[in-house]
N, C-alpha and C positions, 0 to 999 in steps of 0.2 A: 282853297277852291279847287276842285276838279274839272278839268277839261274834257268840253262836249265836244266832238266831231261828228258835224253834219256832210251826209255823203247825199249827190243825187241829188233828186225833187227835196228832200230837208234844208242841204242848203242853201237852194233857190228858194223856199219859204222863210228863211231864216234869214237873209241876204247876208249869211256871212258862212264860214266854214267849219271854224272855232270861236267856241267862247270858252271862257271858264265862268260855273257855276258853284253856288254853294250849296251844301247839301248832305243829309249822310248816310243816305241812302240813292239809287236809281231813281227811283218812285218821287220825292224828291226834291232829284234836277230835273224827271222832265214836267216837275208840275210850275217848277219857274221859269223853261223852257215852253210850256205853253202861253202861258200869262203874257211872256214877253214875246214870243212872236206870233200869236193870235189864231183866227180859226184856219186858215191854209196849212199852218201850221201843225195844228193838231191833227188833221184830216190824213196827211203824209205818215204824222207819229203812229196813229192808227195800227195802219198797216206794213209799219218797219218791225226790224229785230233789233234789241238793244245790247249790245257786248261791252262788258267790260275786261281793260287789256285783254284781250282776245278771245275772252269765254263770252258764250249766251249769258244772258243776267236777266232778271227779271226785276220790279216794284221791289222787294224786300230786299234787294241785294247789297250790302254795305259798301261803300266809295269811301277815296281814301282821299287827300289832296294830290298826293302824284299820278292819279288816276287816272284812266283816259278811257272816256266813254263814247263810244262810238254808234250814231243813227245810221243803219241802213235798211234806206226803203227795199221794196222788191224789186230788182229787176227784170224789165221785159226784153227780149230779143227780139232776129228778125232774121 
């Protein structure tokens, strides 16, 4: 299983911070990532970037199990 890390408004829709998902590609985990935490959920995914260990990743991007994938919504300042 690879590890999701929800940052921000994801994981206040997610009510949690990490999970580990399975999956073998991005595209994936975050389509069990929606299922399981529904539409507020998807709404934030929308408009996040998704990195894995530390690069931009997109839907086709192959995961590993020691993987660490990380949601970050946009941030706003002030």
């Amino acid at each position: 299983m690879t590890h999701l890390r929800f940052f921000g408004p994801a994981g206040e829709k997610a009510g949690t911070r990490v999970v580990e998902i399975p999956g073998d590609t991005v595209g994936e985990l975050l389509e069990v990532a929606r299922s399981r935490y529904g539409d507020g959920f998807a709404e934030v995914l929308a408009r996040s970037r998704v990195w894995v260990n530390g690069k931009v990743a997109g839907p086709a991007t192959p995961v590993h199990p020691d993987d660490e994938v990380a949601i970050l919504p946009p941030v706003s300042g002030g």
